[in-house]
N, C-alpha and C positions, 0 to 999 in steps of 0.2 A: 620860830623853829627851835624846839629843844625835846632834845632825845637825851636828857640827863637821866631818866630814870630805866630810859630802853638800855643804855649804855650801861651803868650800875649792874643791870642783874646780867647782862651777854656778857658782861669781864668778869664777875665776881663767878657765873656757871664754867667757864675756860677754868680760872683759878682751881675751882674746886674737882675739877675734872684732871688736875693734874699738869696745867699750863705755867709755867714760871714767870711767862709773860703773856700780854695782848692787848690787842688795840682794835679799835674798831671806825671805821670812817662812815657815816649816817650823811647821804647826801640826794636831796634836791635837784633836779636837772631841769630846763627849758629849754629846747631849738627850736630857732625856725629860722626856712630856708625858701626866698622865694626868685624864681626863675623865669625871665621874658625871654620868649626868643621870637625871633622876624612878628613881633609887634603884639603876640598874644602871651598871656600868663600859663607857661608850660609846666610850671610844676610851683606848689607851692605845699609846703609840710610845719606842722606845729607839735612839735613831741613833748613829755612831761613824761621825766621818770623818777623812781623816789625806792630808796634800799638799802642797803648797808653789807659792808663789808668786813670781813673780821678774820684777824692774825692769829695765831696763837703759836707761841714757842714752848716746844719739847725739849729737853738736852739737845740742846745747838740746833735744832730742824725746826722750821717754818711750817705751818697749817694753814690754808684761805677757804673761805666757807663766803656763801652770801645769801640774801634773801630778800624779796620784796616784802615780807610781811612782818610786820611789830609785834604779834600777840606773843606772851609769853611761852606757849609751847615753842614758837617758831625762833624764838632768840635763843631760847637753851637748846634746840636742836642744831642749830646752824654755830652753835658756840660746843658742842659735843662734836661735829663734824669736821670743826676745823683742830680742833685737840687730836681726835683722831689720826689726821690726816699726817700732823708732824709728829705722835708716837710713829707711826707707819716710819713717813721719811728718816727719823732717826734711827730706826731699828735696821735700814738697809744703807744707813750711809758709812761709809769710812771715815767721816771729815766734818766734824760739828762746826757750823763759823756762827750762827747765829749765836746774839747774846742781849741781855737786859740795857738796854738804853741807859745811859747816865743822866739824861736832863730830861728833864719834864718842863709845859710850857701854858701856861695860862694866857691865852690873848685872844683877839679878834684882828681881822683882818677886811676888808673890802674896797676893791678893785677902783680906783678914782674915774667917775663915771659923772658927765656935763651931762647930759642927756639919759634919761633909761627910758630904753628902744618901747620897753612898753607903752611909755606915754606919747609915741608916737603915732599916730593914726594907718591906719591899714589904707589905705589911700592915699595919703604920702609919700609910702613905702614903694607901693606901685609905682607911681608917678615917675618919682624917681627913675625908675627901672624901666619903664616903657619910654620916658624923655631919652634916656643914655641909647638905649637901641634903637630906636628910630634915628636917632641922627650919627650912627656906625654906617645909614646906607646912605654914605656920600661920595658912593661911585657905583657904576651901575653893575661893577660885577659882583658885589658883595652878595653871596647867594646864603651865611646865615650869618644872623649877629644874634648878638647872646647877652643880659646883664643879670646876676643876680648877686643876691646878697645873702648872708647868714648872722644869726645872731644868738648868744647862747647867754643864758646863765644859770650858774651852778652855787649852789647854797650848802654846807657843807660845815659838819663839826665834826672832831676828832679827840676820842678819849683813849686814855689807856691805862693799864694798871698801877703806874706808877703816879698816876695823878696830871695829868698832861690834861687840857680840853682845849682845845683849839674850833673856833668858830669863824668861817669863812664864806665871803660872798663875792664869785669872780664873775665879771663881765669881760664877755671878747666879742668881735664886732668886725665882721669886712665884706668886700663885695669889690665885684670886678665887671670890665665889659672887654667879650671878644668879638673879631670879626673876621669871617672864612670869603676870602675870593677866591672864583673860582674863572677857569677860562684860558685857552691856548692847551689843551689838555695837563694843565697844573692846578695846585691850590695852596694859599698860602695863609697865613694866620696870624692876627697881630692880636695881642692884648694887653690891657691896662689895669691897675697899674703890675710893671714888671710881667711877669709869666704867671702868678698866682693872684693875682689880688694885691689890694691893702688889707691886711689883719693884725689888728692891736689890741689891747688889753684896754677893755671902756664902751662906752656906749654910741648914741647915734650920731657922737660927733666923728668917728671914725668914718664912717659912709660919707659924710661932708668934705670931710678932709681928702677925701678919695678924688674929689671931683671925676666922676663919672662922666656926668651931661657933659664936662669945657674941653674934655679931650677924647670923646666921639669919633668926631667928625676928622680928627686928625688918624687918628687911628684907623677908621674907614680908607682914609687916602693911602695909608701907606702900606696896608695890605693887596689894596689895587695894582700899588706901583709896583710891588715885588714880582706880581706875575710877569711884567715885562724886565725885571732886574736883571743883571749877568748875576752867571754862577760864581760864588766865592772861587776864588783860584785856590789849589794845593800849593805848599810849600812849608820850610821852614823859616818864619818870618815874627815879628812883634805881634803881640795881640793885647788889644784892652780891652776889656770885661766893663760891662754896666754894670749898676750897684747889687742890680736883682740878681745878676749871674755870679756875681763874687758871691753873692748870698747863697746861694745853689752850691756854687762849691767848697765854699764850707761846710755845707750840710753834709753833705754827699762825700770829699775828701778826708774832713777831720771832725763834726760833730758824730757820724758814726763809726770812726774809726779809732774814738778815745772815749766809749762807752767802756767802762770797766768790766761789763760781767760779757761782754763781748773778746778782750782781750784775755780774760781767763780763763774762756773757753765754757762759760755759761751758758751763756747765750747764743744759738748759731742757725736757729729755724729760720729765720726768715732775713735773709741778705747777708748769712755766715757771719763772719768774727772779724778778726781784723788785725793787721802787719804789723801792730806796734806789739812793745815787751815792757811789761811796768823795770824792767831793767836797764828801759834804756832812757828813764825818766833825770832829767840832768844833765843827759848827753847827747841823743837824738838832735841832729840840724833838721829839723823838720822843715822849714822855710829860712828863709834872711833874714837878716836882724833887724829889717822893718817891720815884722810878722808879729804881731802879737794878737791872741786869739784867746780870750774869758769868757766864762762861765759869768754873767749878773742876771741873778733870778729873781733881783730887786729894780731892776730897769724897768722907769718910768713909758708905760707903752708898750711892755713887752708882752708878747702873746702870752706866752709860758710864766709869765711874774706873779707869783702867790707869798704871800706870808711865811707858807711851811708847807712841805713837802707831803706824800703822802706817806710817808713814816714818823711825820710829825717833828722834822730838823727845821729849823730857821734854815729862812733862805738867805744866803750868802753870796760874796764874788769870791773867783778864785782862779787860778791863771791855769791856760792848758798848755800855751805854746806863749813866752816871754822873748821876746828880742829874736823868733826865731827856734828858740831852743824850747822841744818837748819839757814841761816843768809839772805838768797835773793830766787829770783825768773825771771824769761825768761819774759819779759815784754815788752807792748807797754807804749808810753805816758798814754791813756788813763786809763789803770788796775794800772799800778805804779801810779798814782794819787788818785785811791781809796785805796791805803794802806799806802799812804804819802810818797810812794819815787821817784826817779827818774830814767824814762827807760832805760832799760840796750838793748837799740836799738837791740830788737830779732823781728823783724816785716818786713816780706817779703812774697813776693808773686810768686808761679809757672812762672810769666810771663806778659805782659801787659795786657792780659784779664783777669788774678784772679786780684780778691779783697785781699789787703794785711791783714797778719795776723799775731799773736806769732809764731813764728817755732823756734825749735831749732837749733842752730848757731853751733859755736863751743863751746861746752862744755864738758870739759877736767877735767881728777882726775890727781890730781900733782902727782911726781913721788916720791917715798920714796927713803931710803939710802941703802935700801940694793942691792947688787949685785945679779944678779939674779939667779944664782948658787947654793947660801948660802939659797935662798927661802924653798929649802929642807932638810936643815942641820936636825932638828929638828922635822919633820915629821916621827914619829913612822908608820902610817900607811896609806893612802892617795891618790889620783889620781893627776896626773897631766893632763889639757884638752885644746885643741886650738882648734878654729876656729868651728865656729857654726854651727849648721846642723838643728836643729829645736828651734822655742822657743815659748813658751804661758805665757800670762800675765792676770792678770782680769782685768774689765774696770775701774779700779780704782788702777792699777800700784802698787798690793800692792802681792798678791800674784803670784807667778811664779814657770814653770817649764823649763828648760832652756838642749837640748843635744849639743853634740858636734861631729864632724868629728871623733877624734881620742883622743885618753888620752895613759896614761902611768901610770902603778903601781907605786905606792913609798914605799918601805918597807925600815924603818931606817935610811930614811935620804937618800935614793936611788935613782934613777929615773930605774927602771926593764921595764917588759916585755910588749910592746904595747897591747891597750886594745879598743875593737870596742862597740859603740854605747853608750858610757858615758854620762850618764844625771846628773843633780841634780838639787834642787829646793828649796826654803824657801819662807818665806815674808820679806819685803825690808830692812827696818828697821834692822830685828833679823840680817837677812846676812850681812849688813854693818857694824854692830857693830862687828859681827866675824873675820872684815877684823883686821890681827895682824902682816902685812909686808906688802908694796909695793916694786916693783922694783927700784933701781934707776936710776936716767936721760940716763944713758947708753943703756935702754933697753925701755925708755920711747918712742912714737911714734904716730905720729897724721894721724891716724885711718878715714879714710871719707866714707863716706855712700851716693850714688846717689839715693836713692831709698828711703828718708822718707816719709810717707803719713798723711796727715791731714786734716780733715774738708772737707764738703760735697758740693757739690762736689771736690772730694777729689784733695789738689795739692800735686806734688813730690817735695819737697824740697833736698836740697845739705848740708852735716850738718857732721860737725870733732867732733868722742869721744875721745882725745889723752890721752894713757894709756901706762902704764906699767904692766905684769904682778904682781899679788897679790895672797895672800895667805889668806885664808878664814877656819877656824876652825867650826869643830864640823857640818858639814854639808850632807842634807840627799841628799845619790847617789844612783842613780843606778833605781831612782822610776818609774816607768812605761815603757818610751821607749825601744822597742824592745823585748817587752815580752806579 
């Protein structure tokens, strides 16, 4: 793959068109996705898409143009289109922020991959997938079980006018199996692993790592069991969160809630903006001073872990929430220069037709010291809950109600009798600060989400919350769902 000479004449036609800057992303696409349900092959898809995307800067305004085709009318047209677009924006904006990049970056990049999925046989693949669902029915009321998998890769170089060419090859990789019982006019729903899947950054050893087939059959049982479970009780009482669901709430409480062009009031089509103030960056108690919550878009495994962003920034680490205390935010060059720091390269795009944007990457709550066992030493009275099953937030990421698949009573330090339909809820802030344990590194795990959505029209972004289970005091359960 090289698009050196497509890139050459689409930057140098922007340039001469009156462009100060621009860049251009040329990329390669692969999915596939395949899907068993109750013992037959329900869906199965193989996509290839191939196009490019292109920026161009006006006096402080941004232009995006794309196009499937390489010939040279169609790169100086979609490089005059995108010129055009940011003379337009700048002509009607009050507020120039865009600007010429200070670094440029020669490298290559590619996703460390034990296996590439291709070299796996299409029959293996299956297998796999028809073994893990067939043995989810190990009770008779399991009325659908579900396994499939997805696998993607993306091929991808990036030039720009100041001399930048970045060349990148990301592998991501996961798959899950659910199972719906039904019976006593309920139905309840378990799945593995966590609420989404396993999804990492790599190849077919991710599906391995998943173990699908070894925990089936347990899985199977404990959606059975739920239909005869008691109902979680309401009250104000302890709650621990499984690792998938501290994942979930991060995503959901503070990965979209410290998107910078969110807070600025950029960004607001789809799931609104959000309760923080880059004012209150240094001083905000976000959580307790167990809480610490990073951006690493170099983690090994991580869904969202690339080289360079789609603005073409090294990926970096860099702190949101230290000790507790609000200290950063998910930024591009352009928003990290309105608040005087420097982007924590979270700016990607669906594909080479979207326009790049902040998305959340990998952002990860470090792990505490405690063993996850001892989580409940000290719980007089309490639930334990994994893997998510519904969840509501307001458009401003501050209040939430959040259920779960399944929970467990805790009486006295216990883990007792399984409990069906567990909710709980609070606002961000209060709940964080109740966090008074994490788990530690043993039990710590990076959590991937294929399915985030952002911005209108909306893209699905690939994005790691890597967590350990946590223990949360004085918290209201049991409020609405299923009642």
């Amino acid at each position: 793959m090289d698009f050196s000479a497509h890139a050459e004449r689409v930057l140098d036609t922007a340039l001469v068109r009156g462009a100060a800057y621009a860049d251009v992303r040329f990329e390669r696409t692969r999915s596939e996705r395949i899907e068993v349900r109750n013992g037959d092959v329900a869906g199965f898809s193989d996509t290839h898409s191939e196009g490019f995307g292109l920026r161009a800067l006006v006096d402080g305004a941004w232009g995006f143009a794309a196009c499937a085709l390489f010939d040279d009318a169609s790169l100086d047209a979609a490089a005059a289109r995108a010129v055009a677009m940011a003379r337009a924006g700048a002509s009607a904006s009050r507020q120039r922020i865009g600007t010429i990049p200070l670094e440029a970056f020669v490298d290559r990049y590619v996703t460390p991959c034990e296996r590439d999925p291709a070299s796996v046989p299409l029959g293996e693949r299956v297998a796999l997938l028809l073994d893990a669902e067939r043995a989810l029915h190990s009770a008779p009321t399991i009325a659908v079980g579900r396994a499939w998998l997805d696998l993607w890769r993306t091929d991808k170089e990036f030039y720009s006018s100041i001399g930048s060419r970045i060349a990148q090859t990301i592998y991501q990789s996961g798959g899950a199996i659910s199972a719906m019982a039904v019976g006593d006019g309920d139905a309840q729903v378990r799945m593995w692993p966590g609420d989404r899947g396993m999804y990492f950054g790599g190849g077919w050893e991710v599906l391995e790592l998943a173990e699908l087939r070894e925990n089936a059959a347990r899985i199977g049982e404990e959606a059975h069991q739920l239909l005869s479970a008691p109902q979680c009780p309401s009250g104000t009482m302890d709650v621990i969160l499984g690792g998938s669901q501290v994942s979930l709430q991060v995503h959901e409480s503070c990965g979209h809630a410290a998107e910078l062009d969110r807070i600025m009031g950029w960004e607001a089509n789809f799931s609104g903006t959000s309760f923080l103030d880059p004012a209150e960056r240094g001083k905000l108690h976000y959580g307790s001073p167990i809480v610490t919550i990073e951006i690493d878009n170099t983690m090994p495994r991580g869904f969202a872990t690339v080289g360079y962003d789609d603005e073409g920034t090294k990926s970096v680490r860099a702190d949101v929430i230290r000790n507790g205390i609000l200290v950063g935010f998910e930024s591009s060059r352009d928003t990290a220069r309105q608040i005087g720091t420097a982007s924590t390269s979270c700016v990607r795009a669906e594909s080479w037709e979207h326009v790049p944007m902040i998305r959340m990457c990998n952002l990860n709550l470090l792990p505490g010291k405690v063993p996850f066992e001892h989580l409940f030493d000290d719980v007089h009275l309490g639930v334990y809950m994994e893997a998510n099953r519904s969840w509501s937030i307001d458009d401003r990421r501050l209040n939430f109600q959040f259920g779960t698949q399944i929970g467990w009573e805790i009486k006295s330090g216990k883990r007792g009798r399984m409990l069906k339909n567990p909710t709980y809820g609070g606002v961000t802030p209060v709940f964080w600060n109740s966090c008074d344990a994490i788990a530690d590194a043993a039990s710590w795990f990076e959590w991937g989400t294929p399915n985030c959505g952002k911005g209108e029209p909306m893209q699905t972004g690939r994005t790691t919350q890597a967590a350990a289970p946590a223990r949360f005091r004085n918290v209201a359960v049991g409020v609405g769902y299923g009642r």
